[in-house]
Structures are given as structure tokens and as C-alpha cells.
C-alpha atoms as an extended CHARMM CRD file, in Angstrom:
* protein
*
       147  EXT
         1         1  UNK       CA             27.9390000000      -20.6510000000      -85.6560000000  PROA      1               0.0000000000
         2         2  UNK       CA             31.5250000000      -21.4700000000      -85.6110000000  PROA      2               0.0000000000
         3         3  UNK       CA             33.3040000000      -24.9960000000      -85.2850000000  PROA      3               0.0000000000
         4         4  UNK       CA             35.5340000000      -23.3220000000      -83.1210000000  PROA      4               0.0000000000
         5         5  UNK       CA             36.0640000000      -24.5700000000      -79.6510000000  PROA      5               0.0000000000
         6         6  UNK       CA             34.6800000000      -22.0400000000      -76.7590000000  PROA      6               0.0000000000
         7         7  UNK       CA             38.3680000000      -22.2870000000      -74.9910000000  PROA      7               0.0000000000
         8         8  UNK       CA             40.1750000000      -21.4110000000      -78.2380000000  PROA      8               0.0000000000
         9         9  UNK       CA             37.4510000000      -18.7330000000      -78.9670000000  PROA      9               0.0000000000
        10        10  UNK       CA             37.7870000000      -17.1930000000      -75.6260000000  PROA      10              0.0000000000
        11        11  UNK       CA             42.1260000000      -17.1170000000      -76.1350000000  PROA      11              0.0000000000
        12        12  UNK       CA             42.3210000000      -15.3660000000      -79.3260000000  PROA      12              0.0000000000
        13        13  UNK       CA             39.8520000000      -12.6120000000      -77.7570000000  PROA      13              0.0000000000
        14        14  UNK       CA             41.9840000000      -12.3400000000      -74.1710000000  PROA      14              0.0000000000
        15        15  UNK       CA             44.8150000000      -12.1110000000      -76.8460000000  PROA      15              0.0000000000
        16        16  UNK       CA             43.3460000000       -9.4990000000      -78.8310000000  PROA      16              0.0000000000
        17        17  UNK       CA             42.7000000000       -7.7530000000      -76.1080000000  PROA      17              0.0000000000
        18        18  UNK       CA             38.7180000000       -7.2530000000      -76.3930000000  PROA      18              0.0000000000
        19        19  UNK       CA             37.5320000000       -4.4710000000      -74.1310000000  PROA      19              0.0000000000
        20        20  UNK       CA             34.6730000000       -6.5950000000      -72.7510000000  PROA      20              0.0000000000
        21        21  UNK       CA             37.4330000000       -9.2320000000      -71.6380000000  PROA      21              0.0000000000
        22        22  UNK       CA             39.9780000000       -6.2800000000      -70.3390000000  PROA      22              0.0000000000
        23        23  UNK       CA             36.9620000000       -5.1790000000      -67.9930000000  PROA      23              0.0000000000
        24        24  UNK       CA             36.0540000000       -8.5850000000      -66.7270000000  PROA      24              0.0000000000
        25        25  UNK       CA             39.9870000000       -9.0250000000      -65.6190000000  PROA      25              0.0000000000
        26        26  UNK       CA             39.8230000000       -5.4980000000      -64.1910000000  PROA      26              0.0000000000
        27        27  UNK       CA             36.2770000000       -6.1670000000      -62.1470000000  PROA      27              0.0000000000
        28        28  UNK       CA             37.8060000000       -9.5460000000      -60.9950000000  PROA      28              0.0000000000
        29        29  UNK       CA             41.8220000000       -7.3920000000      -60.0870000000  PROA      29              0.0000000000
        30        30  UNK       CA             38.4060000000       -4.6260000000      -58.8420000000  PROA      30              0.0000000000
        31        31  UNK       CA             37.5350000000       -7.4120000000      -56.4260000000  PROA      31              0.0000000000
        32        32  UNK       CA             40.0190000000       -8.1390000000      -54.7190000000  PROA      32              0.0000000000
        33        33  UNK       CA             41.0170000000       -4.4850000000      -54.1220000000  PROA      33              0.0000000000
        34        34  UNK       CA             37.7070000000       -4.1950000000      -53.1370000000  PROA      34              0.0000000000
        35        35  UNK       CA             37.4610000000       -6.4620000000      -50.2020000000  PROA      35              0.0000000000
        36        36  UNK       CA             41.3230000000       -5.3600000000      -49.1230000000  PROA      36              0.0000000000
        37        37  UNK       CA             39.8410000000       -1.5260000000      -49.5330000000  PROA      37              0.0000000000
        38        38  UNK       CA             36.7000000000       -2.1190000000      -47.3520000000  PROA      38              0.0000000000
        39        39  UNK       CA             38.9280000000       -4.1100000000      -44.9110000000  PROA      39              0.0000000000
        40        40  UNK       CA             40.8190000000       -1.6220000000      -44.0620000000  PROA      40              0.0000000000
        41        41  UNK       CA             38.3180000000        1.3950000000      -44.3920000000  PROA      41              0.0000000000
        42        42  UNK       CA             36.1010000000       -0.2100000000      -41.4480000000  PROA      42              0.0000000000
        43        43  UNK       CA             39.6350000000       -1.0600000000      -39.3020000000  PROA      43              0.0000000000
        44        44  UNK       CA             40.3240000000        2.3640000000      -39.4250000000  PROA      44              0.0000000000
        45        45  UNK       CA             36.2870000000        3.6240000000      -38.3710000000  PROA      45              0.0000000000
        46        46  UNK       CA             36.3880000000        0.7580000000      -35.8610000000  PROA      46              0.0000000000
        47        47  UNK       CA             40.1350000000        1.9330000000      -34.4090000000  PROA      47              0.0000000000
        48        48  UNK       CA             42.1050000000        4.6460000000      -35.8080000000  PROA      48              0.0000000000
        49        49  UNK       CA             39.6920000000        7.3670000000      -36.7850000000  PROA      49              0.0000000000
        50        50  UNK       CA             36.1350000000        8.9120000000      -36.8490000000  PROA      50              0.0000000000
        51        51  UNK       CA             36.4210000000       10.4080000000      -40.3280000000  PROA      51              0.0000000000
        52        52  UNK       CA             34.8510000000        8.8170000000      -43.4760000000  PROA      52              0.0000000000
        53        53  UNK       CA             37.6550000000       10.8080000000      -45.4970000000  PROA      53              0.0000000000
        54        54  UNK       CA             40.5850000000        9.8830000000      -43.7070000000  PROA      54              0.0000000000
        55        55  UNK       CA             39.4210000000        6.2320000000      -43.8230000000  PROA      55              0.0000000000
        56        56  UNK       CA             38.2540000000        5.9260000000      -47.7190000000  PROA      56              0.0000000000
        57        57  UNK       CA             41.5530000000        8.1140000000      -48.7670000000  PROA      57              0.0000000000
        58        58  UNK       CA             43.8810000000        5.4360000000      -46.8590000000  PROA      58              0.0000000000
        59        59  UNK       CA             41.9450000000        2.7180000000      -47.4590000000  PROA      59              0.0000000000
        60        60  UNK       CA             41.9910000000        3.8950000000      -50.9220000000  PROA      60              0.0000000000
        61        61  UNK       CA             45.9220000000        4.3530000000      -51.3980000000  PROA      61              0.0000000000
        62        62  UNK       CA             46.3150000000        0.8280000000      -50.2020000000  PROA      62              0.0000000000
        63        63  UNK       CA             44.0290000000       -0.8630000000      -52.6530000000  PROA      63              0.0000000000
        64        64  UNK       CA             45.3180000000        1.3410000000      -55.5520000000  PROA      64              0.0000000000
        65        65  UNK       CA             48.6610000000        0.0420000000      -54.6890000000  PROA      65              0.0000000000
        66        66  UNK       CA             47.6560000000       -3.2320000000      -55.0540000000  PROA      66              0.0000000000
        67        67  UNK       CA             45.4830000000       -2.7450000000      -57.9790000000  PROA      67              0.0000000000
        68        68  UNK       CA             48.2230000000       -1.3900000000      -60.0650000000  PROA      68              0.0000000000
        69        69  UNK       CA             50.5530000000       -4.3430000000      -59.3430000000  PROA      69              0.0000000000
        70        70  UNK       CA             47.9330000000       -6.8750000000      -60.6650000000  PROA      70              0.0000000000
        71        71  UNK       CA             46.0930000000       -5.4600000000      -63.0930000000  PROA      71              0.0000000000
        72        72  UNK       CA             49.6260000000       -4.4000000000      -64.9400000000  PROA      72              0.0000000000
        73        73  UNK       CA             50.4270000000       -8.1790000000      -64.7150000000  PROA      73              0.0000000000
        74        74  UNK       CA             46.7600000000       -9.6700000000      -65.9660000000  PROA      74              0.0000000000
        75        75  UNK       CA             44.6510000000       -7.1440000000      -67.2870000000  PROA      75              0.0000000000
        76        76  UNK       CA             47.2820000000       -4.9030000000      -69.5860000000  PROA      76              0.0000000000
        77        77  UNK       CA             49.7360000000       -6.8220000000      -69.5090000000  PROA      77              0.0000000000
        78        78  UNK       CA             50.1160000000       -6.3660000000      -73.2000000000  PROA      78              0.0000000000
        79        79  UNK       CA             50.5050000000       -2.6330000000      -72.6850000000  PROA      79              0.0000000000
        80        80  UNK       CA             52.9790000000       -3.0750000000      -70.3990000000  PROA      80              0.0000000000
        81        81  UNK       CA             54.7350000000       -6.2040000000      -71.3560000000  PROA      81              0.0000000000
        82        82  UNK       CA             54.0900000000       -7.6820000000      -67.7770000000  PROA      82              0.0000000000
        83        83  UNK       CA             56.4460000000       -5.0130000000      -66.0410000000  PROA      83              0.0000000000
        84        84  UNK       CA             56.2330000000       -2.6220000000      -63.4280000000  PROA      84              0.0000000000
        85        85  UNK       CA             57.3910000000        1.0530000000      -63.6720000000  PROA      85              0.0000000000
        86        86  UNK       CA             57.1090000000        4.3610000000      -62.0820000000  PROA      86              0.0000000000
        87        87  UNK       CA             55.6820000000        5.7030000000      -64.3860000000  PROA      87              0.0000000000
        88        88  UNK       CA             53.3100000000        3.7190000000      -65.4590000000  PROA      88              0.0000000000
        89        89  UNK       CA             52.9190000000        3.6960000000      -61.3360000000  PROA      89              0.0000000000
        90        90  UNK       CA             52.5590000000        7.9210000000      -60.6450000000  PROA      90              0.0000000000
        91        91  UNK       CA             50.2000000000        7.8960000000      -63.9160000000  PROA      91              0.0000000000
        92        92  UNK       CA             47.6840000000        4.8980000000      -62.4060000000  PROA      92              0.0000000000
        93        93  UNK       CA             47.7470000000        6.4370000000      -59.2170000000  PROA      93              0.0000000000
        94        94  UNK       CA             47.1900000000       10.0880000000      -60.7080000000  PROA      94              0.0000000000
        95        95  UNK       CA             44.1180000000        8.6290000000      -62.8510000000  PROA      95              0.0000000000
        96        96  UNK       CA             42.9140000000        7.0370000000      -59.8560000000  PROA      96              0.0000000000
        97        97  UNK       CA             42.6490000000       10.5270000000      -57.9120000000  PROA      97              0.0000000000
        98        98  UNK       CA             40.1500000000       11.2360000000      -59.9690000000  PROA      98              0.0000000000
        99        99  UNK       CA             38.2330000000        8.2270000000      -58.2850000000  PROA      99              0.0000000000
       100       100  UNK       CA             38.6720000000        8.6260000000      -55.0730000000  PROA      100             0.0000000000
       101       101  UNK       CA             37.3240000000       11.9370000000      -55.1610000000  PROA      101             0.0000000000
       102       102  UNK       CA             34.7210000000       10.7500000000      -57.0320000000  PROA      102             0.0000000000
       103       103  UNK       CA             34.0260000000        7.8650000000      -54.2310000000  PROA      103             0.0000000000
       104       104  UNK       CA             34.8970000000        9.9930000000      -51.1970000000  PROA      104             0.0000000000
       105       105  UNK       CA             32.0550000000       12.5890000000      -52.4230000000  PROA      105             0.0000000000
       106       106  UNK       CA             29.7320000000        9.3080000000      -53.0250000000  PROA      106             0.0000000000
       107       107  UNK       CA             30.3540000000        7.7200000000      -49.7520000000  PROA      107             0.0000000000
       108       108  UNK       CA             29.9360000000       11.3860000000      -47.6910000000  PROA      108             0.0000000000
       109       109  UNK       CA             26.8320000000       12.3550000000      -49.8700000000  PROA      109             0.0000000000
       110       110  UNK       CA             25.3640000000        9.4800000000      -49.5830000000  PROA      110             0.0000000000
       111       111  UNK       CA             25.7780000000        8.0640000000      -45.9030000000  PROA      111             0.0000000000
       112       112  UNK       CA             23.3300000000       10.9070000000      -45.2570000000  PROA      112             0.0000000000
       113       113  UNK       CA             20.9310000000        8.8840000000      -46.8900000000  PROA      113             0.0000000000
       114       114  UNK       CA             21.7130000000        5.5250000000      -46.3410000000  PROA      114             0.0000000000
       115       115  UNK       CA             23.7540000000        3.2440000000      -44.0830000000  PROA      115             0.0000000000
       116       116  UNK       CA             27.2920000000        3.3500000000      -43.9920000000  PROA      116             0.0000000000
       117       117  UNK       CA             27.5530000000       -0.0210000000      -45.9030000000  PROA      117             0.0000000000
       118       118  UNK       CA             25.1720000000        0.8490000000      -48.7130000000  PROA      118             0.0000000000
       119       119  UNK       CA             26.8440000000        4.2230000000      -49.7280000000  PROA      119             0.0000000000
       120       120  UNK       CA             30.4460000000        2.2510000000      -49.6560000000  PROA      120             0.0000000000
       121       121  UNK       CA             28.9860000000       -0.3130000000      -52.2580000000  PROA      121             0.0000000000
       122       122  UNK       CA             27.4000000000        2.6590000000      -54.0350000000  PROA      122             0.0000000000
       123       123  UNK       CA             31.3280000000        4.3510000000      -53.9390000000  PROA      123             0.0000000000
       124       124  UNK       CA             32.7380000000        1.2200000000      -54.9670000000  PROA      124             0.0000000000
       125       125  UNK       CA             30.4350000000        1.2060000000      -58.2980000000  PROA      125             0.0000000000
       126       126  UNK       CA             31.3840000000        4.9150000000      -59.2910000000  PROA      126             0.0000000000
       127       127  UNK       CA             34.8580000000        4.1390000000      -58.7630000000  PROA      127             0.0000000000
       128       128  UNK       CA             34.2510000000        0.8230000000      -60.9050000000  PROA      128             0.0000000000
       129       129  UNK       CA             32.8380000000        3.3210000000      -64.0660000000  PROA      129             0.0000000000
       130       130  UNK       CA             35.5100000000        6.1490000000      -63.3670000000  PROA      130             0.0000000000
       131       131  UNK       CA             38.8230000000        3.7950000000      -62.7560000000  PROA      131             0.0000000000
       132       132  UNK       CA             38.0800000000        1.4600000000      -65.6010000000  PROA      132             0.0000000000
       133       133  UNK       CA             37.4080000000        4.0600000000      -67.9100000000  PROA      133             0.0000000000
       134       134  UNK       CA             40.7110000000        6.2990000000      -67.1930000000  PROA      134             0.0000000000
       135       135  UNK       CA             43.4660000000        3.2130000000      -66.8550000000  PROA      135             0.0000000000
       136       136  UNK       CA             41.5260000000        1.4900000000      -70.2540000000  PROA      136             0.0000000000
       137       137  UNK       CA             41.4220000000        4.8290000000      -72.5850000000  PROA      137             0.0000000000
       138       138  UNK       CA             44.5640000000        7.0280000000      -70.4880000000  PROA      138             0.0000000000
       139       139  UNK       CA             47.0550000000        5.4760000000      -68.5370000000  PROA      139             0.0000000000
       140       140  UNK       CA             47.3630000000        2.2560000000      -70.0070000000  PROA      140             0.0000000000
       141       141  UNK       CA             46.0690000000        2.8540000000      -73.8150000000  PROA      141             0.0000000000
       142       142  UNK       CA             47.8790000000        0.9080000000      -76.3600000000  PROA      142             0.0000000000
       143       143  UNK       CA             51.1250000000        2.6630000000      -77.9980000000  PROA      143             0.0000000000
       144       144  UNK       CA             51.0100000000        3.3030000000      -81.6640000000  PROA      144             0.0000000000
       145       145  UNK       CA             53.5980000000        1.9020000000      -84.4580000000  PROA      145             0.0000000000
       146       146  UNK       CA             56.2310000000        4.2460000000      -85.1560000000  PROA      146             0.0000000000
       147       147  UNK       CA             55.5310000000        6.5470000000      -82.3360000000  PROA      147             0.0000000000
């Protein structure tokens, strides 16, 4: 056991960059996208539209926005020195077709089976495994010396 304070401990690691930290910051970046995505998924069923596409797709765009701002200010930040581009932008939103495809097929599949609610949640955990894995090892991998 170390003599090492828990606070100091936990600053070198968010410093190094430790994968297990980098996917705690992007579940808690995940979170908030994840209300603002489900807020405006059910507006849109409750007032704009009938279709569960046309509502997780916007829904979806919106949140992805949003998700790129923060999590290229907190959780890579050290990939991208704290700054926005376009694109770092056109390759997180790219990656992140991948997901939604992967969550509009989860939510349509599996609203057969379950309430509308429960195969959202179940869409939000795919897209949880699929966007975390793409942005960590693809769009936002570290850049090697002398490249």
C-alpha cells in the first residue's frame, strides 16, 4: 500500500490518461447527453412526429453535438489540447453514425418487445459500448512522436 494520498493518486492517473478514468469522464459527458437526447426524443413523439427514427436520429444529432464539445474539453482534452476543430468535429460525428445506427436498430427491435422507455435505456447502453469504444481507439487516439 502506498503513502500516497488518494487525491494525488487519482491526479497523476486523470493525467496519464488511464482508460478506466477516460471512460468515467465520458459516461459522466454520456450523461448529460443522455438526459438532453431523451428530452428531446420524447418532445418530438409527444409533438412533432410519430416515427421512432426520425425522433432518435434528431434527438441523436443534438446530443452528439453537445457531446463532442465537452468531452473534447474534459475527457481528451489531452488529445486535443482543449480545442475545438472541424475535423476533429466531422470525424466524432462520423464515428458516432456508427451508433446511432446501432441504437436506432436497438430502440426499433426492441420496442417490439418492451416498452418504449426500456428499449431507449437498452439503446442508450449499446451506444455507451459502441461510442466509447470508436472516439477512445479512432477519432480521438493519441498522436505518435515524430509523426
Amino acid at each position: 500500500m502506498t503513502s500516497e494520498p488518494l487525491r494525488a493518486r487519482l491526479t497523476r492517473a486523470w493525467q496519464q490518461r488511464a482508460v478506466a478514468l477516460k471512460a468515467a469522464s465520458f459516461a459522466t459527458v454520456g450523461l448529460i447527453n443522455t438526459a438532453v437526447d431523451a428530452t428531446i426524443f420524447f418532445l418530438l413523439l409527444a409533438y412533432a412526429t410519430s416515427s421512432l427514427v426520425v425522433a432518435n436520429v434528431t434527438a441523436w444529432f443534438v446530443a452528439v453535438t453537445g457531446s463532442y464539445v465537452m468531452n473534447s474539453f474534459t475527457t481528451f482534452s489531452a488529445e486535443t489540447g482543449g480545442k475545438l476543430r472541424l475535423k476533429d468535429y466531422a470525424g466524432f460525428v462520423a464515428s458516432g453514425v456508427v451508433a446511432v445506427i446501432a441504437t436506432t436498430a436497438t430502440v426499433v427491435f426492441a420496442a417490439r418487445f418492451m416498452p418504449v422507455w426500456s428499449a431507449k435505456l437498452l439503446a442508450i447502453l449499446v451506444s455507451f459500448a459502441v461510442n466509447f469504444s470508436i472516439t477512445h481507439f479512432v477519432v480521438f487516439r493519441p498522436k505518435r512522436e515524430g509523426v
